[in-house]
C-alpha positions in Angstrom: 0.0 0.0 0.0 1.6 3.5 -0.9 1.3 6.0 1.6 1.9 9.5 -0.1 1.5 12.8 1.4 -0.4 16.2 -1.0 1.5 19.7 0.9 -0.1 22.1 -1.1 -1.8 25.1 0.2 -4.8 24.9 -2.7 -7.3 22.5 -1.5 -8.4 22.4 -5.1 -4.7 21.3 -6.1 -5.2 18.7 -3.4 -8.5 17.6 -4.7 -7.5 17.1 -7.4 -4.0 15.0 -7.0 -6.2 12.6 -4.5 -8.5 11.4 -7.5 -5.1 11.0 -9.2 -3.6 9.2 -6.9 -6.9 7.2 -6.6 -6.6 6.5 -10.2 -2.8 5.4 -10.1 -3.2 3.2 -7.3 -5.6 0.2 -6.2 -4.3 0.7 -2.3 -2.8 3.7 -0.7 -3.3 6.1 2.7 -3.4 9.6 1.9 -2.4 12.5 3.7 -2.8 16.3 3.5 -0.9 19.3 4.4 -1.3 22.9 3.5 2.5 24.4 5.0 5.7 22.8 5.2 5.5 23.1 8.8 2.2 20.6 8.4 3.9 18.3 6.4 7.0 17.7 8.8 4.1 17.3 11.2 2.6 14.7 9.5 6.1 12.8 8.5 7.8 12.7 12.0 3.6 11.6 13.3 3.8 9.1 10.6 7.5 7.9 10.1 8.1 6.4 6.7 6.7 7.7 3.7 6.6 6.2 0.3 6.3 9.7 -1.6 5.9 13.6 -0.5 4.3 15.8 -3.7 4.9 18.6 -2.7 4.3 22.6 -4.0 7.8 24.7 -4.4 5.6 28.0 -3.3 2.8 27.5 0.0 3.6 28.7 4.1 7.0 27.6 5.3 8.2 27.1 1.8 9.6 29.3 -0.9 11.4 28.2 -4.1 13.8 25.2 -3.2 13.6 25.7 0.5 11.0 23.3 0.9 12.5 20.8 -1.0 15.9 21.6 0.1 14.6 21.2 4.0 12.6 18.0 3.5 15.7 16.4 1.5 18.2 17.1 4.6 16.0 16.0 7.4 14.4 13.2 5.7 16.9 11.4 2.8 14.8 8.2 2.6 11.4 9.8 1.5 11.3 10.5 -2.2 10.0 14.3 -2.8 8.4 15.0 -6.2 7.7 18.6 -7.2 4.0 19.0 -8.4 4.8 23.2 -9.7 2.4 25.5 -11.8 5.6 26.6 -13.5 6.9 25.5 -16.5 10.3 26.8 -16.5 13.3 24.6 -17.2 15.2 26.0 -15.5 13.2 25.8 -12.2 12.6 21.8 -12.8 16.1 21.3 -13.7 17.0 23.2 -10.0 14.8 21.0 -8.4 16.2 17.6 -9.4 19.4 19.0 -8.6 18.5 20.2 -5.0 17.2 16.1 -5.0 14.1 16.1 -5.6 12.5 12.8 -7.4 10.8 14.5 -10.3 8.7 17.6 -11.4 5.3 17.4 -12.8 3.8 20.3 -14.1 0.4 20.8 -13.3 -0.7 21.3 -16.8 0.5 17.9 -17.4 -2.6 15.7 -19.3 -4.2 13.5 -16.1 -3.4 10.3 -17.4 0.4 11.8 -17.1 0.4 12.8 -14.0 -0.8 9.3 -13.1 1.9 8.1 -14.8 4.2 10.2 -13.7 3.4 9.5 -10.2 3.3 5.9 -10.6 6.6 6.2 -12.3 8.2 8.2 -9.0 7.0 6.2 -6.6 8.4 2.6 -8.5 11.6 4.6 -7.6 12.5 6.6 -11.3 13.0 10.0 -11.6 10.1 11.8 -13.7 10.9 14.7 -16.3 8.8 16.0 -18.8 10.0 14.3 -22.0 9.0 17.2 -24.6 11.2 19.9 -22.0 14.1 21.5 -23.4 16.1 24.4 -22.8 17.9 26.5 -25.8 17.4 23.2 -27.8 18.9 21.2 -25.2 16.9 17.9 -24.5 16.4 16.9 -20.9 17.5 13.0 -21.5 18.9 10.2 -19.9 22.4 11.6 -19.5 21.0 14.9 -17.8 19.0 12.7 -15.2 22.0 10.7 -14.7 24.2 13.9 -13.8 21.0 15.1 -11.8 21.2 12.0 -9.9 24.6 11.8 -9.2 24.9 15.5 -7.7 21.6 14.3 -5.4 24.2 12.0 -3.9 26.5 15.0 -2.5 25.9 16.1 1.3 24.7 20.0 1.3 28.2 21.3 2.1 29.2 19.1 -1.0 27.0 20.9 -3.2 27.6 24.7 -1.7 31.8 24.0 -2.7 30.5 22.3 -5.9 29.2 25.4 -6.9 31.7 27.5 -5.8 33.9 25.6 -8.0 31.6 26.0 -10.8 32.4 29.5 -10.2 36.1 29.6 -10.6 37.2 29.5 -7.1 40.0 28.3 -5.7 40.6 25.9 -2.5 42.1 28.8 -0.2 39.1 31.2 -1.7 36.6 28.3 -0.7 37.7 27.6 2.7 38.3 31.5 3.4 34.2 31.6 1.8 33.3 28.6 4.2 35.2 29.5 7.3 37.3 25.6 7.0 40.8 24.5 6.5 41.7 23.7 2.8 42.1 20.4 4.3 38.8 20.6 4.9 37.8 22.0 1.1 40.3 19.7 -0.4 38.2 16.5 1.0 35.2 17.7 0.4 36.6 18.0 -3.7 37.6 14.6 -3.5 34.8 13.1 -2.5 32.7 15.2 -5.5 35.0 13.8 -7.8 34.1 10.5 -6.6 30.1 10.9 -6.2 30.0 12.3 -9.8 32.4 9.9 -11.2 34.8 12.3 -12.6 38.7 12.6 -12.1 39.4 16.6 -12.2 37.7 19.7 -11.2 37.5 20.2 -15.0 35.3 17.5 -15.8 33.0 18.2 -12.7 32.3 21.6 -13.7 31.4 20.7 -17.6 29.1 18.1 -15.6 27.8 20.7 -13.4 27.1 23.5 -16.4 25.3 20.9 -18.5 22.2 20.8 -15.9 23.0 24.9 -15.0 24.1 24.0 -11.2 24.5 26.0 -8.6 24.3 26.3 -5.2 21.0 26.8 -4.4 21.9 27.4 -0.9 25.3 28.6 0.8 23.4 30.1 4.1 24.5 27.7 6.9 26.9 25.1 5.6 29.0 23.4 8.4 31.4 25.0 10.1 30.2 29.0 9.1 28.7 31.4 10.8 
């Protein structure tokens, strides 16, 4: 039986994802929330989840925060973005930051069922027909996409900073650690992304537009 969790803060969004659910499933609990501070409610009441769909914009939540929060706290529940955008860009950000897929609300029904059946068998969903500049979303990108959703936060705050151009001493200086510290934490990207220099992590990076989506409270700075 899947047991899946709607935070949205539309009751009309959630409405409408419980007949899809209904329609994607023969058995499942539901549960609803209308603020992120709701939904971590209902996960640390309920314990294991088998999916979160959750809205990027509602109380508690704005942007990747959301996402970014629920990934941290709890890395064993898979958290698919249901968004009213339809920005690239913003889906491609949210796999990134670890999310298990984006489905757009303007998806067809019968995709959306799909899409959540999909997630919840344990694949990552992205729109098929979504490009960016001519660039297809395929296989490869969701590879690369999975592969940063394997780095720790601080991982992904000094990937991006080396996306940028910095250097180890301008890192740790950035991130208040030794270059010890920063050097580690580069070799163990290296490894999680299957690359051997900071070269080839970066053109991995650029071709799904990483960045740090946050750099507010990594370890060790304040």
């Amino acid at each position: 039986m899947e047991r899946i969790l709607i935070a949205d803060d539309h009751s009309l969004v959630r409405d409408g994802l419980r007949t899809v659910i209904s329609a994607a499933f023969d058995r499942f609990e539901l549960f609803e929330a209308a603020s992120l501070d709701e939904a971590i409610a209902v996960i640390e009441r309920e314990g294991s989840l088998d999916l979160v769909l959750l809205d990027l914009h509602m109380p508690g939540s704005n942007g990747m925060s959301g996402l970014e929060r629920l990934r941290a706290s709890y890395p064993a529940i898979p958290v698919a973005i249901v968004s009213a955008s339809q920005e690239f860009g913003v889906a491609r950000d949210a796999l990134a930051a670890g999310a298990s897929g984006f489905i757009p609300k303007s998806l067809r029904r019968s995709a959306i069922v799909d899409a959540i059946r999909r997630i919840a068998a344990g694949e990552i969903f992205f729109p098929e027909d979504w490009s960016d500049a001519g660039t297809p979303a395929g296989p490869a990108e969701v590879d690369i996409l999975r592969r940063i959703d394997t780095l720790t936060p601080q991982q992904k705050v000094v990937l991006g900073f080396v996306v940028a151009g910095m250097l180890n001493k301008q890192i740790a200086f950035e991130l208040d650690v030794s270059i010890t510290t920063v050097k580690a934490h580069v070799s163990a990207i290296l490894n999680k992304l299957n690359v051997f220099s900071r070269t080839q992590a970066v053109l991995l990076a650029t071709r799904v537009n990483f960045h740090a989506t946050s750099t507010e409270t990594p370890e060790g700075h304040h």
